[in-house]
C-alpha positions as CSV (number, residue, x, y, z in Angstrom):
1,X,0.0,0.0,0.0
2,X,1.8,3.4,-0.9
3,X,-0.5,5.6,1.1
4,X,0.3,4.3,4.4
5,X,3.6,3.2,5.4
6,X,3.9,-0.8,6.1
7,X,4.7,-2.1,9.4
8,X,5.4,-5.6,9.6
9,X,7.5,-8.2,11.8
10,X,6.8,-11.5,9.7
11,X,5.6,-11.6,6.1
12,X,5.2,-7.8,4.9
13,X,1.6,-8.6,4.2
14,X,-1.6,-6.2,5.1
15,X,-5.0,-7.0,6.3
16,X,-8.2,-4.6,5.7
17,X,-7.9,-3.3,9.5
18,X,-4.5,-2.8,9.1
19,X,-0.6,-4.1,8.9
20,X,-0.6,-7.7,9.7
21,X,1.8,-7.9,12.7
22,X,3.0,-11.6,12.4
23,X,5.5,-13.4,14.7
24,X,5.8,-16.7,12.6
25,X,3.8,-18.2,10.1
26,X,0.1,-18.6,10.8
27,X,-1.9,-15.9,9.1
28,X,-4.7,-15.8,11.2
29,X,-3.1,-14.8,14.6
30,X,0.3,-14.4,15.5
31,X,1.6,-17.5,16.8
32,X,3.7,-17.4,19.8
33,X,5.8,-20.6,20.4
34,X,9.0,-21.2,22.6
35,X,8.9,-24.9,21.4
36,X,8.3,-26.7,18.6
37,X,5.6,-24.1,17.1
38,X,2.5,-26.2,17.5
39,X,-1.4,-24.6,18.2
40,X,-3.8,-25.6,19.8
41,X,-7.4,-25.0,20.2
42,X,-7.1,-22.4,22.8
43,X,-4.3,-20.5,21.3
44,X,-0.5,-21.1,21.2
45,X,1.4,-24.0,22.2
46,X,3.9,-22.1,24.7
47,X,6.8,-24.4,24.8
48,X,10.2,-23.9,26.4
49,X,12.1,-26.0,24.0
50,X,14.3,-26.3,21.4
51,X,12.3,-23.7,18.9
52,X,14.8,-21.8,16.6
53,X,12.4,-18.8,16.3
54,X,12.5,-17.8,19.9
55,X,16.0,-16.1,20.9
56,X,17.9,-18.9,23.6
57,X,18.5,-17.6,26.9
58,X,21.6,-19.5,28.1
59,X,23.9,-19.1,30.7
60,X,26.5,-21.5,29.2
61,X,27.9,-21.5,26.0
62,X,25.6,-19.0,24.3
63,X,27.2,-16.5,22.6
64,X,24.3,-14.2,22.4
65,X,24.1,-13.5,25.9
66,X,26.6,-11.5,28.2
67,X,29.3,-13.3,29.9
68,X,29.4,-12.4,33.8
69,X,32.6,-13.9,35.0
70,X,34.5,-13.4,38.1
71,X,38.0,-15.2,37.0
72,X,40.7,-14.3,34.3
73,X,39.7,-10.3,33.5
74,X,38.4,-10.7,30.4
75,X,36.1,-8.1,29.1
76,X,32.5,-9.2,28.1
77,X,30.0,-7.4,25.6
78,X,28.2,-5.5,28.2
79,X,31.0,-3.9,30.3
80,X,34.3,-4.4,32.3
81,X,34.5,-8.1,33.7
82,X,34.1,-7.8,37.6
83,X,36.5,-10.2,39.2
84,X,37.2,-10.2,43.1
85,X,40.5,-12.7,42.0
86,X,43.7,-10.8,40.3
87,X,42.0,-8.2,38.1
88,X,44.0,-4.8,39.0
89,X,41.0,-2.9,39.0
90,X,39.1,-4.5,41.5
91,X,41.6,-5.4,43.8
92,X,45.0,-5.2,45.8
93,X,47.7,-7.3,46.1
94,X,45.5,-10.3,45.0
95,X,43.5,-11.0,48.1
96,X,39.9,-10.3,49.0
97,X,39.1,-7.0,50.4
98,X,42.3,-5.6,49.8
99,X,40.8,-2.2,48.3
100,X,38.6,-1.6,50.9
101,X,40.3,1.5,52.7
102,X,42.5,0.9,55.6
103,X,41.1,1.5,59.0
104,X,44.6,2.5,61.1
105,X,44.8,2.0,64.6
106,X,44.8,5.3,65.0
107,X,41.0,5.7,64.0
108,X,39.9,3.0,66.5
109,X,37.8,4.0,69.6
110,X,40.3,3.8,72.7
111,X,39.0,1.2,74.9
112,X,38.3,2.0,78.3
113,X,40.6,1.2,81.4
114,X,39.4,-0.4,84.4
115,X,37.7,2.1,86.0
116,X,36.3,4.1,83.3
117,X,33.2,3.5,83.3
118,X,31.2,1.8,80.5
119,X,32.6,2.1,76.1
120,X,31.2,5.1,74.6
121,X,28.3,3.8,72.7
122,X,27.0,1.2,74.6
123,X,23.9,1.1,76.6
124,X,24.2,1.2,80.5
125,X,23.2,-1.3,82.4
126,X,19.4,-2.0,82.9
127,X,19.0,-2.4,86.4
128,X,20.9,0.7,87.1
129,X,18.4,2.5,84.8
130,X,15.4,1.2,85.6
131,X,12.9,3.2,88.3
132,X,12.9,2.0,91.5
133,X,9.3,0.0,92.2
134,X,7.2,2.3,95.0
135,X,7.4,0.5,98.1
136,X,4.5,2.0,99.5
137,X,3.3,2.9,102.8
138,X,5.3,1.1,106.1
139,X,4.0,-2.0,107.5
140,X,3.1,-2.6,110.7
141,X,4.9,-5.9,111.9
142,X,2.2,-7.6,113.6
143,X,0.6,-7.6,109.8
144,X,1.9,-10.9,108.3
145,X,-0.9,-11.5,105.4
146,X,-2.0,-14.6,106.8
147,X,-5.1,-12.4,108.3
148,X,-6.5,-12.4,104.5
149,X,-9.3,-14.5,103.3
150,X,-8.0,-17.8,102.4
151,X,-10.2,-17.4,98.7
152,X,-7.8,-14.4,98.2
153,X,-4.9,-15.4,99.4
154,X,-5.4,-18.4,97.2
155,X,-5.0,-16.4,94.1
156,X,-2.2,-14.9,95.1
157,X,-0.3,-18.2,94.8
158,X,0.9,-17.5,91.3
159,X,3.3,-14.6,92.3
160,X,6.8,-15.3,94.0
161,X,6.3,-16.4,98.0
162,X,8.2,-12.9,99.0
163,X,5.4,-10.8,96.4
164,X,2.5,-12.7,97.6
165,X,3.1,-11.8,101.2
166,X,3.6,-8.3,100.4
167,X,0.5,-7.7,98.5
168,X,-1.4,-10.1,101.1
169,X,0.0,-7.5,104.0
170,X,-1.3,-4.5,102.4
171,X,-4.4,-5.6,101.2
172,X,-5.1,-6.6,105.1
173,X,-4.0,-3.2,105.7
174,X,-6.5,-1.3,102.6
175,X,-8.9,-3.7,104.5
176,X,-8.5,-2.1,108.4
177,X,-8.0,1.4,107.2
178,X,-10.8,1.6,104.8
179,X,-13.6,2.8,107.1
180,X,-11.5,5.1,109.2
181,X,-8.7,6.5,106.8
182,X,-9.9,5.9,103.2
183,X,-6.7,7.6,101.6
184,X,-4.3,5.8,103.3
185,X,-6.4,2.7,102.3
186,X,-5.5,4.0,98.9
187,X,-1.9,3.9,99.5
188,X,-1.7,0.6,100.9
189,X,-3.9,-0.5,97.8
190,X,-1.9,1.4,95.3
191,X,1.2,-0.6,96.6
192,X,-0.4,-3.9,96.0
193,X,-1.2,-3.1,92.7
194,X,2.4,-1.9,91.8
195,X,3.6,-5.6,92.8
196,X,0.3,-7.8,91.8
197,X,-0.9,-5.4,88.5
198,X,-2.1,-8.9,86.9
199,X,-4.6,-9.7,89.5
200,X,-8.3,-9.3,89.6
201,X,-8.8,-9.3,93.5
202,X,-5.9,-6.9,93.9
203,X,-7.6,-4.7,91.3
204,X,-10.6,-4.7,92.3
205,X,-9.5,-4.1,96.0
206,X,-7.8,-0.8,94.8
207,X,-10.8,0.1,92.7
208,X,-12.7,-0.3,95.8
209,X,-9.9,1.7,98.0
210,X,-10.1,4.7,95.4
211,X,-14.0,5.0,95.1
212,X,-14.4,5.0,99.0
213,X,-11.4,7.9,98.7
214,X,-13.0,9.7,96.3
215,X,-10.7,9.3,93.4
216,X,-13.2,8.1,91.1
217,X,-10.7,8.1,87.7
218,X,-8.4,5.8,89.7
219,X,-11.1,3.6,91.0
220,X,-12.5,3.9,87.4
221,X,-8.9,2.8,86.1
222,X,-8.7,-0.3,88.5
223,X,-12.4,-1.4,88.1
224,X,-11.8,-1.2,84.0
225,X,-8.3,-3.4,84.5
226,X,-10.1,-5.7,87.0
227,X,-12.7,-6.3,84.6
228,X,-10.8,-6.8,82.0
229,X,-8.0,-9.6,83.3
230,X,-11.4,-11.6,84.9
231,X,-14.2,-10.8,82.2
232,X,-16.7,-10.4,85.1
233,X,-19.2,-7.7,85.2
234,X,-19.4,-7.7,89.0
235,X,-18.0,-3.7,88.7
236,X,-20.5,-2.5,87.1
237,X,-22.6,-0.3,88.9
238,X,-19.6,0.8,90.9
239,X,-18.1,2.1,87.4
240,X,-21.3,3.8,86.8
241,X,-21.3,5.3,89.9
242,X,-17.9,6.7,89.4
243,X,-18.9,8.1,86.3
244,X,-21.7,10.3,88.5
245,X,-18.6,11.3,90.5
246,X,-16.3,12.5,87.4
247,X,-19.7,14.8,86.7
248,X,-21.1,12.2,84.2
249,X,-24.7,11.3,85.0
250,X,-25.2,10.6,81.7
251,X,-22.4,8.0,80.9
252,X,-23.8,6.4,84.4
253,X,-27.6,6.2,82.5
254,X,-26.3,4.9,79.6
255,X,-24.3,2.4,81.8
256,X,-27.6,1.3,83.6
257,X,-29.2,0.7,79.8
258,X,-26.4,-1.5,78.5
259,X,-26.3,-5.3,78.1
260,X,-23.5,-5.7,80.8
261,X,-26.3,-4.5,83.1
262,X,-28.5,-7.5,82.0
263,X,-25.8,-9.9,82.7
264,X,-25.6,-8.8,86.4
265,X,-27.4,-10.8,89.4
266,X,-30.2,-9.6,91.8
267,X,-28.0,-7.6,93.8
268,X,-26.1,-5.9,90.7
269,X,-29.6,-5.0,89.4
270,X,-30.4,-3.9,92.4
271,X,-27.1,-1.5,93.0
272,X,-27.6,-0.5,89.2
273,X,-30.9,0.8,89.8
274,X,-29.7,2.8,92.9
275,X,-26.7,4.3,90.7
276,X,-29.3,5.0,88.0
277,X,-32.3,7.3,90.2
278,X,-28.9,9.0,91.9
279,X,-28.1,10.3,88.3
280,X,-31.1,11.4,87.5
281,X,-31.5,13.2,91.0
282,X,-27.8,14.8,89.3
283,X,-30.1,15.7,86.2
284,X,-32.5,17.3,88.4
285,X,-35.0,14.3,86.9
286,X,-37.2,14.2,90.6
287,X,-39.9,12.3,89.4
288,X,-38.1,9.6,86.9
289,X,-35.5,9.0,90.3
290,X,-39.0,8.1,92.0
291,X,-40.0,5.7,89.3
292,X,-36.7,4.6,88.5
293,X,-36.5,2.9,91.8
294,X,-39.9,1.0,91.7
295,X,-39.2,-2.6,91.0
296,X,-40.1,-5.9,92.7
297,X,-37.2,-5.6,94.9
298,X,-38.4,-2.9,96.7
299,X,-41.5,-3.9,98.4
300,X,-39.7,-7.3,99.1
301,X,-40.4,-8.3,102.6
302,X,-37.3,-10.9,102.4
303,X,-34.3,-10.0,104.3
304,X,-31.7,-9.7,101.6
305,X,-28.0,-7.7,102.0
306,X,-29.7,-4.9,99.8
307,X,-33.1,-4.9,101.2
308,X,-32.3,-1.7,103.0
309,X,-30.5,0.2,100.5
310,X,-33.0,0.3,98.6
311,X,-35.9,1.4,100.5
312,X,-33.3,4.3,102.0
313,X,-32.5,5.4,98.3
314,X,-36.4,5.0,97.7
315,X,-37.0,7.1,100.7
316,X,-34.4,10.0,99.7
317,X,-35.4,10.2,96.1
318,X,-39.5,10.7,97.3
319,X,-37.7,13.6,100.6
320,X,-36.2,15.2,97.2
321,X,-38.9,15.1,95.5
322,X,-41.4,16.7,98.0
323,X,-43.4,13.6,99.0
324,X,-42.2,13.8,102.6
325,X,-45.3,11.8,104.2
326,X,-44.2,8.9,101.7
327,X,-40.8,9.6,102.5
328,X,-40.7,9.2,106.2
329,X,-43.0,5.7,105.8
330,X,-39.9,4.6,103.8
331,X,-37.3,5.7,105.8
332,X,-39.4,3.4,108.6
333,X,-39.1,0.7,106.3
334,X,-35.6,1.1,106.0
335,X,-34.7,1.1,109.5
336,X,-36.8,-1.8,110.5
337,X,-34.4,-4.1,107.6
338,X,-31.3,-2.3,108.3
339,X,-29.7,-4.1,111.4
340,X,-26.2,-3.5,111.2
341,X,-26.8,0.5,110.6
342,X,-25.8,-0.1,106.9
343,X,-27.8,3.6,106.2
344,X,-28.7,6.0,108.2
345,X,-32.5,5.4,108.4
346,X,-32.4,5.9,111.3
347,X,-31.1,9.6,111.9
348,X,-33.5,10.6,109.1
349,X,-36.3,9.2,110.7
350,X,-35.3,11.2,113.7
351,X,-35.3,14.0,111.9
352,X,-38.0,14.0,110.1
353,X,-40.4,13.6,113.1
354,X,-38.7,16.9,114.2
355,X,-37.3,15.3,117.6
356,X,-34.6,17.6,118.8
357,X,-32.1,16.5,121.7
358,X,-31.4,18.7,124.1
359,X,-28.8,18.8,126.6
360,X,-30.8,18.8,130.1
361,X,-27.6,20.4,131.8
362,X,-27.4,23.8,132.8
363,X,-24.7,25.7,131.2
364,X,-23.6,26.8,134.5
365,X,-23.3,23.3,136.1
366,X,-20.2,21.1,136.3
367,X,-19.8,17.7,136.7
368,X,-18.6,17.8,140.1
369,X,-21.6,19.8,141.0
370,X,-23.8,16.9,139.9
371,X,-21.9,14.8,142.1
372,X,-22.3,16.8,145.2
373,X,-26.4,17.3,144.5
374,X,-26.3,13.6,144.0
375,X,-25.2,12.8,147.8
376,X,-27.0,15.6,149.4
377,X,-30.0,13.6,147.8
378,X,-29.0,10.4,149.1
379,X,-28.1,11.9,152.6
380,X,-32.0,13.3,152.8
């Protein structure tokens, strides 16, 4: 064709659509064979044989290809021969490495003498680095750990002996102080924890420790590690409370909603609920505290550990509320249940019913005159 130039890599011939671009002989498709140029049904026979057609990749005696060689220095098509043997220009004196530059003694890092202190360079010991583990508050020596419940000290066995009586020491400590001196509860719980970190009872003792301190994040913190090394939802409401503490109410509703609060037993339900009408009390949500606190559980006449919390937080949210009437029939409630002065139904009873002690003294009598009026009326 003269009008259009001809491009071809086989026969020179040209199809209607354009230049016939063949790679053999088949005039139909291009054939692409590295054997013995046979087709097939699918398409080419791809063969890696002993076809002429295709260009032979050797790395032998082929005298197409390149010759890499590191021996006698002979040059090869593509570029200087590299040889690490006795070509001059890549090497010295005939040995390996002998044109790499010379390193003189005198460009050597001086060793240190005895005495010296460590090579520059290297990393100082690790013990003398590392911070030194909190020892915590002093221990009194009548303490020996053995005053622990035998369920706790039991997991304690998989620390060293010396760690587990540690931990088992302040624990029984966090235990005495807690009701008297919450922070130094804390303290003695915080030093447990920096020893037995990977327990659950020692977590959840701290957590404990921290919320009756009033360190709610760090009680938060420990609750959220306990719960996570044991997988028990036991914490629950106590995290929810915490959150009321750290000025979320919301968190602690949303807490109350969840399925972890499904999961709990009779009691949990029970402590959820009170955590619950608390935040909406924070909310200023009177009325839904009220109903959030009407459940079976209440008007149970069973003696159960949380019979009279419940009926005192009943009896709170209805005084807050306004109902005082119904509140002072619950606070009864409460204090007939309450036996070992869990709440203080009692006071609020009191006070409610507008009793006011009096001290019958005169303010100008002493204690010796009381004594003296005392015999003068045993002598008449």
């Amino acid at each position: 064709d003269e009008r259009a130039p001809k491009r071809s890599y086989g026969s020179g011939e040209r199809t209607e659509s354009g230049p016939k671009r063949s790679y053999g002989s088949d005039e139909r498709a291009p054939k692409r064979s590295y054997g013995s140029g046979e087709r097939t049904e699918s398409g080419p026979k791809r063969s890696y044989g002993s076809d002429e057609r295709a260009p032979k990749r050797s790395y032998g005696s082929d005298e197409r290809a390149p010759k890499r060689s590191y021996g006698s220095g002979e040059r090869t098509e593509s570029g200087p021969k590299r040889s690490y043997g006795s070509d001059e220009r890549g090497s010295r004196g005939g040995r390996p490495g002998a044109g790499r530059p010379d390193r003189g003694g005198e460009n050597r890092p001086r060793r240190p003498r005895p005495g010296e202190g460590p090579p520059r360079g290297r990393r100082p010991d690790r013990a003398s680095t590392a911070p030194a583990r909190p020892v915590g508050p002093e221990l009194p020596d009548e303490v020996t750990g053995r005053e622990l419940d035998p369920a706790i000290r039991g997991d304690l066995r998989t620390m060293s002996l010396e760690a587990a009586d540690l931990i088992a020491r302040h624990l029984v400590m966090a235990e005495r102080l807690i009701g008297e001196d919450p922070a130094r509860a804390w303290e003695h719980a915080k030093a447990a924890v920096a020893r037995g970190g990977r327990l659950a009872v020692v977590r959840e003792a701290a957590g404990v420790a921290a919320y009756l301190a009033g360190e709610y994040a760090d009680a938060l913190a420990q609750f959220r590690a306990a719960r996570r090394i044991s997988g028990s939802d036991d914490y629950w409401p106590m995290m929810a409370d915490c959150e009321r503490g750290l000025g979320r109410p919301e968190k602690a509703i949303a807490m109350a909603g969840a399925p972890e609060a499904d999961r709990l037993d009779r009691a949990g339900r029970v402590e959820m609920r009170i955590v619950a009408s608390g935040a909406r009390r924070d909310l200023g949500q009177l009325d839904a505290a009220v109903v959030t606190l009407q459940c079976p559980e209440l008007s149970s006449r069973a003696a159960q550990p949380w019979s009279a919390r419940i009926k005192a937080a009943y009896a709170d949210a209805l005084e807050a509320a306004g109902r005082i009437d119904e509140a002072r029939e619950w606070w009864a409630k409460a204090a007939e249940v309450d036996t070992d002065g869990e709440t203080d139904a009692d006071e609020r009873l009191t006070d409610l019913d507008g009793l006011v002690w009096t001290d019958v003294l005169d303010e100008q009598d002493t204690p010796e005159d009381l004594e003296i009026g005392a015999a003068t009326d045993d002598s008449a």
